[in-house]
C-alpha positions in Angstrom: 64.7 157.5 96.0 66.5 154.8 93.3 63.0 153.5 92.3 64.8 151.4 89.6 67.3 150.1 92.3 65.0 149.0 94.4 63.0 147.4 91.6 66.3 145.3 91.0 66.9 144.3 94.4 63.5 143.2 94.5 63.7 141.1 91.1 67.3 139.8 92.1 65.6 139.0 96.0 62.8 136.9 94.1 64.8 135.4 91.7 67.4 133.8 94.2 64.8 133.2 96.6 62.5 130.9 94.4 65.9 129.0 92.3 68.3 129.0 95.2 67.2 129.2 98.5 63.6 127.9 97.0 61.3 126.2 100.2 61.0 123.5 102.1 57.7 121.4 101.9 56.1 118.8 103.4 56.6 115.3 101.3 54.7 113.0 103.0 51.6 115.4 103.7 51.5 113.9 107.7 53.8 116.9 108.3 56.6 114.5 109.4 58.7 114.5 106.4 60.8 117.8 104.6 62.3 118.5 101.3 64.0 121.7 100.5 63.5 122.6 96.8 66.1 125.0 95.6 69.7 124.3 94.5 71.4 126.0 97.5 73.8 128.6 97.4 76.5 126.0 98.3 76.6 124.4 94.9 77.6 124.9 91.7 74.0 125.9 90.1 73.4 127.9 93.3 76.9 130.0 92.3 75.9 130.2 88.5 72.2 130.9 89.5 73.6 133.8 91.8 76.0 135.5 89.1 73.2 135.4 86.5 71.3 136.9 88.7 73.8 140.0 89.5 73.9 140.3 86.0 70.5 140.1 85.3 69.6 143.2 87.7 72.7 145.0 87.5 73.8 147.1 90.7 71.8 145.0 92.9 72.7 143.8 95.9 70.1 140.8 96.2 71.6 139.3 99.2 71.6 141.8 102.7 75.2 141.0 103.8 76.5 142.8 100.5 74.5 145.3 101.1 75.4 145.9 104.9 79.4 145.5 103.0 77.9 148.1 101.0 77.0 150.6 103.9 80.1 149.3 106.4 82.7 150.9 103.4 80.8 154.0 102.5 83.0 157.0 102.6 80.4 159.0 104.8 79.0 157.0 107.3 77.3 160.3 108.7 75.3 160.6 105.2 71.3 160.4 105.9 70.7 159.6 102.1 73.0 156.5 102.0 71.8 155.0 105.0 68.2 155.5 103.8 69.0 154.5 100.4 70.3 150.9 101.5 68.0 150.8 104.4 65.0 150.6 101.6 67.2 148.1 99.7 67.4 145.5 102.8 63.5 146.1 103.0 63.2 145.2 99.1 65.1 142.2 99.5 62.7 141.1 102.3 60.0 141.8 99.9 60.9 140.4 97.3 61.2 137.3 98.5 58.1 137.6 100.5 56.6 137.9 96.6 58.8 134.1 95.6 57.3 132.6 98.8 53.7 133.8 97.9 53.7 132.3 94.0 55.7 129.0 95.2 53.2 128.5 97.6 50.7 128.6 95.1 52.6 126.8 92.3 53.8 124.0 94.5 51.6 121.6 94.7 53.2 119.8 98.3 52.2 122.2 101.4 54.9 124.8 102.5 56.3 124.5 105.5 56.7 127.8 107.9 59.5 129.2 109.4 57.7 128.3 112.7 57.1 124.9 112.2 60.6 124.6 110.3 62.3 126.5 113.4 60.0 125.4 116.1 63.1 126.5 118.9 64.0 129.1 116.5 63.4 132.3 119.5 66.8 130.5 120.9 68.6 129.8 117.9 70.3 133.1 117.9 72.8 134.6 120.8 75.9 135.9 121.5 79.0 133.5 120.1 82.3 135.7 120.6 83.8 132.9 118.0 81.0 133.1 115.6 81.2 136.6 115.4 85.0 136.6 114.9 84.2 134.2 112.0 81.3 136.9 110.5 84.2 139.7 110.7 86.5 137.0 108.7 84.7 136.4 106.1 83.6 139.8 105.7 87.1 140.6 105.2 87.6 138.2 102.4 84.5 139.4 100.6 85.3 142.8 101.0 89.1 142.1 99.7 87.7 140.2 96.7 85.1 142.6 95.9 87.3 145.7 95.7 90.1 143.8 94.5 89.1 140.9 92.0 87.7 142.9 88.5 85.9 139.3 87.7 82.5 138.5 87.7 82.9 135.4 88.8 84.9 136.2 91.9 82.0 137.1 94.4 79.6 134.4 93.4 82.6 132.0 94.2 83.4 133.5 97.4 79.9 133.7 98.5 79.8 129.9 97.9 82.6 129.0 99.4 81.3 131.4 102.9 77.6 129.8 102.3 78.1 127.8 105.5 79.6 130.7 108.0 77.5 133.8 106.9 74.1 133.4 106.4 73.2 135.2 103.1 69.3 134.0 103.4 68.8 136.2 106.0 66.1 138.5 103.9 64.2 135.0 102.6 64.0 134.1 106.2 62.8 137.5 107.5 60.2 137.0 104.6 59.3 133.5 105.6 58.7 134.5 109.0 56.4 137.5 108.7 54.3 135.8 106.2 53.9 133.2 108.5 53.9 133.7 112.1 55.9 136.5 114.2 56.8 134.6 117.3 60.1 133.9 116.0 60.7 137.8 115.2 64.0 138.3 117.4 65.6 135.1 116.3 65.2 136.2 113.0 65.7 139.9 112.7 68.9 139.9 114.7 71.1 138.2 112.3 69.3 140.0 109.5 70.4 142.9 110.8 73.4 141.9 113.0 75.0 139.0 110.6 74.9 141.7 107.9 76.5 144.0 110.2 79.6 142.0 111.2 80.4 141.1 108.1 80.3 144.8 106.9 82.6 145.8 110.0 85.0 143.0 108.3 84.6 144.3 105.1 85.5 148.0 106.5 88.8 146.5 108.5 89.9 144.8 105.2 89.7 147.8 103.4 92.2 150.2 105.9 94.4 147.8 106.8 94.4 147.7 102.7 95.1 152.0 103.1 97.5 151.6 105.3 99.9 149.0 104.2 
């Protein structure tokens, strides 16, 4: 077990968590009016946020979509200790930012508000969208491209805000959100965890051997 790896995917899953993804909380406290605090991964402090960040705990994946990329483009895809390896580092994500939403909610002085309240449809939120999909296994492709191609640091912090709106990088933040909080949104939330993750790994994976076999 990479004790020290999982240590930096928990640091990097806190850090992004309480700058960038940060929580939402209740403004007015009548629980009718919501403010997100956190710079958002679609913005320029969000991007520079996130490459400190990869710098900051170097080799970490910090975001479960990388990490899924990570698995999707191993070169043994039958190997026990990889999958257990980056299995444990999608967990430390989750708890890391579990850990952000715990001292935020206890810094902050506004109430939080949960995922179920937030989401209150949230079970239906995720199904089957052949399209949406198709645009997962895009952008995984790009990522994986620039990743393997682009020897920049600034390349995949870029990327990832450009994709912010098609691929949802939060997925371990809302996994965390939702646990602490209350379960009945469990499906709508693990799937894409897992799933999202997933499909953009498979796109990843395609970009790389078309990329062999050229």
């Amino acid at each position: 077990m990479d004790t020290k790896g999982l240590m930096n995917e928990m640091g990097g899953a806190f850090a992004v968590s309480w700058l960038i993804f940060g929580a939402t909380l209740w403004t007015d406290g009548a629980g009718s009016d919501m403010e997100t605090m956190g710079m958002g991964l679609a913005s320029l402090g969000g991007m520079f946020a996130l490459m400190v960040a990869w710098m900051a705990f170097n080799g970490a994946h910090i975001l479960p979509p990388i990490t899924w990329m990570n698995i999707m483009t191993s070169d043994d895809m039958s190997d026990t200790d990889m999958w257990m390896n980056n299995g444990l580092k999608l967990v430390a994500q989750v708890v890391g930012a579990a850990l952000a939403i715990v001292l935020m909610a206890e810094v902050l002085e506004w109430d939080m508000v949960t995922y179920a309240q937030a989401y209150p449809d949230g079970q239906g939120d995720w199904e089957f969208d052949a399209m949406a999909v198709a645009g997962l296994v895009v952008a995984g492709a790009i990522l994986g491209h620039i990743s393997s191609k682009v020897d920049n640091d600034w390349a995949m912090p870029v990327a990832v805000m450009a994709m912010a709106g098609m691929v949802n990088f939060e997925s371990a933040a809302d996994m965390a959100s939702m646990l602490m909080n209350d379960t009945g949104d469990f499906m709508a939330v693990t799937l894409p965890w897992v799933l999202d993750g997933a499909f953009v790994g498979v796109g990843a994976f395609l970009a790389g051997w078309i990329d062999d076999n050229l």
